[in-house]
N, C-alpha and C positions, 0 to 999 in steps of 0.2 A: 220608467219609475225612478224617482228622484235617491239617492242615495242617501247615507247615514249623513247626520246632520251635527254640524263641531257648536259647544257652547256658545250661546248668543257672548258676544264678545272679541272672541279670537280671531275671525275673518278682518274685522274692523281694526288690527294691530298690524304694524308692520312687520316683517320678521328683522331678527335681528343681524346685521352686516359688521361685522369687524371690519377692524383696519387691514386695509390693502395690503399686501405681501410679497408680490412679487410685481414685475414691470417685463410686457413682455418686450421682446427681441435688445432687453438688456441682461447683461449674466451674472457682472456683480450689483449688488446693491445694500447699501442700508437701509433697514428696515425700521424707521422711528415712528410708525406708527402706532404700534400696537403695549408702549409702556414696557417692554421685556427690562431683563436686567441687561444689561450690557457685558456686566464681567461674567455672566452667566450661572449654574449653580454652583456650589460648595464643592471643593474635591471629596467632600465625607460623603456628600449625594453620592455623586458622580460614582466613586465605588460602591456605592450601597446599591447600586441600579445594577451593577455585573451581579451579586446573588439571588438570583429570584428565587432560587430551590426548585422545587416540584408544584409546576404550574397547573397539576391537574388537582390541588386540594385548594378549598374555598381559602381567600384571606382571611384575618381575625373580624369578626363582624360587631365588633365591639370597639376596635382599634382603641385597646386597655393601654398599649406602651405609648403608644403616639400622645394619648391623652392625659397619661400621668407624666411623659414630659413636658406637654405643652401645661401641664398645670404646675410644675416643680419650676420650671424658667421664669414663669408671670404669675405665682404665689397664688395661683386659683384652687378650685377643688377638680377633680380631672371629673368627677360624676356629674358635674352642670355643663360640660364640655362636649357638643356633638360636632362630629367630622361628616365633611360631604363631599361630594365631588364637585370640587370649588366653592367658594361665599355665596356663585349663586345657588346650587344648589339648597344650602339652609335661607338663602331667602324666597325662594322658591316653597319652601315646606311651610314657611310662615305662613305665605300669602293663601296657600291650601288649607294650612288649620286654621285660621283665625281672621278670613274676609268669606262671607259671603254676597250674593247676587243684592245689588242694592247699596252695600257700603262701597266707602272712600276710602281713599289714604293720600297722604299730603307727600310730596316731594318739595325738592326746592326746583326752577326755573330749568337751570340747565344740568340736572341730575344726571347719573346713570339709567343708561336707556331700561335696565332689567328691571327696573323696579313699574315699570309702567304696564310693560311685560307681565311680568307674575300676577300683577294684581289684575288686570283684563283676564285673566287667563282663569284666575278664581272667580269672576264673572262681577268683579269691583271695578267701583272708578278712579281711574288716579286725576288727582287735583294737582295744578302744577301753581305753583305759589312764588312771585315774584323776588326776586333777589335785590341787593345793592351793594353795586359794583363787584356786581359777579360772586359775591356772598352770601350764603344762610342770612336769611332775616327773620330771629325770632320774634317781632312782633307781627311780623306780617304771619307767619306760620302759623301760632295762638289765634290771628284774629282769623284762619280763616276754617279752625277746628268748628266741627257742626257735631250733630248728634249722629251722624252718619260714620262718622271717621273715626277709623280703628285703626288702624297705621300710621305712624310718621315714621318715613325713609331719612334718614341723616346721613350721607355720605363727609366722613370728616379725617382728612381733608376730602374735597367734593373734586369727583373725577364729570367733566374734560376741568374745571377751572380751576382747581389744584388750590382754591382758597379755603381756608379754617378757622372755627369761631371756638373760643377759648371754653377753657371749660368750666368760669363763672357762666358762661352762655349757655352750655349743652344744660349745665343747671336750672338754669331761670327757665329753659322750654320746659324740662320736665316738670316743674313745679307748677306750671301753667296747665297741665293735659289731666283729661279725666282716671280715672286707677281703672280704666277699663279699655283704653290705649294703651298699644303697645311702641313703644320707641327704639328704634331698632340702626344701632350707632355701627355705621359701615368701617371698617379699618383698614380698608386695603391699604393703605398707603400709609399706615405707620410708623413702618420699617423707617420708613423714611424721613422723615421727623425727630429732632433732638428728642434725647427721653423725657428728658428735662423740662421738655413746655408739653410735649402731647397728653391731650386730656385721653385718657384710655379706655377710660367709663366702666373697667372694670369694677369700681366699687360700687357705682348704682347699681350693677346688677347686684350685689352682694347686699345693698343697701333694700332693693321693690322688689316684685314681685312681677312689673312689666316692662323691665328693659332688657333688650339683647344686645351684645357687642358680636360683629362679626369680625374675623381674619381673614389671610386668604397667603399659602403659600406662592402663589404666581407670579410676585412682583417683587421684593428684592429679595426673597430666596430664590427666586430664578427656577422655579419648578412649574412652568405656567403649562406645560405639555399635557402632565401627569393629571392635572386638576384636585387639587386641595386646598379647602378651605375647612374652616369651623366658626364655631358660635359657642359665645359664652351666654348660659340661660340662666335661668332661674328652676330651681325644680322644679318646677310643675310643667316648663314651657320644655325643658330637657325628656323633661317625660311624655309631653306631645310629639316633639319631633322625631325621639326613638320611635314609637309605635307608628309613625306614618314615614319614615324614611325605608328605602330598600333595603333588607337585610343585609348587602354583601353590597353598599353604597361607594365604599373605598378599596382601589384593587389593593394588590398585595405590594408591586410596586412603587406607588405611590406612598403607602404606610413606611414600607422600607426609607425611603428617598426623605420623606418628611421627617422622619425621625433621627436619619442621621445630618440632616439637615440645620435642624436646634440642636446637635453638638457642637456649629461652627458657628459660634457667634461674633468669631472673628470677620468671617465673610461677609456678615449682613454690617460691621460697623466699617470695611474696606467701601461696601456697598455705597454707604450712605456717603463716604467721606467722596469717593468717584465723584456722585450725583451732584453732593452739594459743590465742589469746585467747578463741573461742569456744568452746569447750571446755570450758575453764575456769570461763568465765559460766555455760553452761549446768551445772555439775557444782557450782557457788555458790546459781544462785536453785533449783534443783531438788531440790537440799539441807535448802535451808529450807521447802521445804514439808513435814516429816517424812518422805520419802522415803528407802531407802539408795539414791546414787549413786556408783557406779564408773566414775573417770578412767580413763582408757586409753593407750596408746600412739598409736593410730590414729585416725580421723577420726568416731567415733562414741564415744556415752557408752551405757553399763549403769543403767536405770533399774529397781529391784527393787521387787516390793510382798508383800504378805503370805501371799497365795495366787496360784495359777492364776485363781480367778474373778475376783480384784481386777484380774490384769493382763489378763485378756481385758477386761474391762468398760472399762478406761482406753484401751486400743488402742481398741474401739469407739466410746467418746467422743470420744479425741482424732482420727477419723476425721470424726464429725459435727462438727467444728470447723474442716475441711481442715487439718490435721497427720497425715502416714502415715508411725506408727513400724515398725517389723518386730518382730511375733511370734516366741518362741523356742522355741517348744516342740519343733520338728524337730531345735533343738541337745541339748534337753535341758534348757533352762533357762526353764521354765512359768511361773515365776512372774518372771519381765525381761521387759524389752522393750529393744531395740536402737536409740537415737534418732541418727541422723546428726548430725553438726555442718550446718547448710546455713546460706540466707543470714540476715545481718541480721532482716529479719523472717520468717523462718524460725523462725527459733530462739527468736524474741521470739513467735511463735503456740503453738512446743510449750511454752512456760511457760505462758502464761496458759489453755491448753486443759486442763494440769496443775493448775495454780491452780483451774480452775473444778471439774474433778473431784473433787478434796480437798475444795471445799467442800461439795460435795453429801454430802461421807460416804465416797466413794469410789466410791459405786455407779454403775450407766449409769441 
C-alpha cells in the first residue's frame, strides 16, 4: 500500500545545498563560501549570548524589544515589523499566504535559490526571467507579469551576482505591477551597501499596501548560526503573517543576540569598511591573473573562467589548498564561482591558491 502522498510540486524541487564547509583530510581552512562576516559578530552579541536566564520559560512571542528597536534604528513602526527564524522564514510565510496551486511568481535569472523553493512548495510556479549582464531587468520582469503572477522576488543587491538596480528602478517596476502583486524587496545584503545610495524601500512600504522589505541578521551582523530575519509589512500583510507564523518562531537567544546586536552599529560600519577594502583587493590581484572578475555590491566577488570544467577543477584545487569557494552551477552560472570576501588571510590564501592554479595551466 502506497504511503502518504507530499503536494504535487515538492518531489519535482531540489532540496536545498549550501555552500561546502569543510574539506576532508584538511584541518585548517577558510570557509568563503557561505558569505559569513569575517570579523564575526558584535562583542554586545557575543555577551548577550552568555545570559540565556531560565531556558525552561517560552521566549517573548512577540519579540516587542527586538522590534521596537529594529524600528527606532530605521524610523519604521515596530507593529508592521515581523521577525522569523531568518528572511527565509518570512519568505516562506508569504509564499504560504499569498500563492496558491496555479499561480506564478517572477524572479530574476540567477536569483536566490529560496525563492523557487517556497513557492513550489505552496504548489506555484516560479518564472525565471532573464537578466542583463547579470542584472534585474525591469522591462523584461513587467513584460513577463501575466494574470497569473502574484509575486515578484527582488533580491537587491541579488545574491550569487551581487549586482543592484537603483531605486528610480525598484520604482518604475512597482508602478508597472497590478495592486494585487505583491513585491517583496530582499535586503540581505544592505548592511553592505553605502547608506547613501541604497534604495531601502522602506517607504513603499509605508507608501502601498503591497510591498514587503525583508532583512536578515546573518550577514554583516554575523549572527548567521542563531537564524534571524524580519520583514517590514504593511498592516494587513503584518497581520497575515502573525496569524500564520509559529507562536514561539524566534528563540530566546537569538532575540537576545539580535538586540544587542543593533546597539553596535559601530561593528556593522567596521563591517562594511573590512568588505569594501577587501573586496576591492581581491577584485585587483584576481584580475591580474587573466581572470574576469566581478565587483559586487555585497560581501562576495564573481570569479568567471572559460568553461564549467576550468571552474570545477579551480574550486577542486583551491579546496586542496584550504580555500572553499561556492560552486554555481544550481544558480546557473557553471562557469563562476562565488568567493566571500573573509579574513586577511583569508583572502590572501584564495589568491595565491588562484595564483598557483593559473600556473599550472589551469587544470587540477
Amino acid at each position: 500500500m502506497a504511503g502518504p502522498r507530499a503536494k504535487d510540486g515538492i518531489l519535482d524541487m531540489p532540496a536545498y545545498v549550501g555552500g561546502r564547509h569543510s574539506i576532508e583530510g584538511v584541518a585548517e581552512t577558510f570557509k568563503m563560501s557561505a558569505n559569513e562576516n569575517p570579523l564575526g559578530a558584535s562583542p554586545l552579541a557575543l555577551a548577550a549570548l552568555q545570559k540565556l536566564g531560565d531556558p525552561s520559560l517560552y521566549p517573548d512571542g512577540e519579540a516587542l524589544h527586538l522590534r521596537t528597536a529594529l524600528a527606532d534604528l530605521n524610523g519604521l513602526k515596530a507593529e508592521q515589523i515581523v521577525c522569523g527564524n531568518g528572511s527565509d522564514e518570512i519568505l516562506h510565510l508569504l509564499a504560504q499566504a499569498y500563492l496558491q496551486s496555479g499561480d506564478e511568481i517572477l524572479h530574476t535569472q540567477h536569483a536566490f535559490l529560496i525563492y523557487k523553493l517556497a513557492s513550489r512548495a505552496a504548489g506555484a510556479q516560479p518564472i525565471e526571467v532573464a537578466e542583463t549582464d547579470l542584472t534585474a531587468n525591469v522591462d523584461a520582469l513587467l513584460a513577463a507579469v501575466t494574470e497569473k503572477t502574484k509575486i515578484v522576488f527582488l533580491a537587491n543587491p541579488n545574491n550569487p551576482t551581487g549586482t543592484m538596480i537603483s531605486a528610480e528602478e525598484v520604482a518604475r517596476l512597482y508602478a508597472g505591477l497590478r495592486s494585487d502583486i505583491l513585491l517583496l524587496l530582499d535586503g540581505a545584503y544592505a548592511e553592505y551597501v553605502d547608506p547613501a545610495v541604497y534604495p531601502a524601500g522602506f517607504d513603499m512600504v509605508e507608501a502601498h499596501d503591497n510591498v514587503v522589505v525583508t532583512r536578515t541578521f546573518s550577514k554583516a551582523y554575523g549572527l548567521a548560526a542563531l537564524r534571524l530575519g524580519w520583514g517590514y509589512c504593511p498592516p494587513a500583510i503584518a497581520d497575515v503573517l502573525n496569524r500564520l507564523r509559529g507562536p514561539f518562531n524566534v528563540n530566546q537567544l537569538a532575540l537576545q543576540a539580535g538586540l544587542a546586536a543593533l546597539q553596535d552599529q559601530a561593528h556593522i560600519a567596521e563591517s562594511r569598511a573590512h568588505n569594501h577594502h577587501w573586496r576591492d583587493w581581491l577584485v585587483q590581484q584576481i584580475g591580474g591573473l587573466d581572470l574576469y572578475v566581478r565587483t559586487t555590491q555585497a560581501n562576495f566577488i564573481l570569479v568567471s573562467f572559460d568553461s564549467q570544467q576550468t571552474a570545477a577543477a579551480a574550486e577542486a584545487f583551491m579546496c586542496t589548498q584550504g580555500v572553499i569557494p561556492r560552486g554555481l552551477v544550481a544558480y546557473g552560472l557553471p562557469t563562476s564561482l562565488r568567493l566571500s570576501v573573509g579574513t586577511e588571510a583569508g583572502n590572501r590564501a584564495a589568491v595565491a591558491a588562484l595564483q598557483a592554479f593559473m600556473a599550472r595551466g589551469g587544470n587540477d
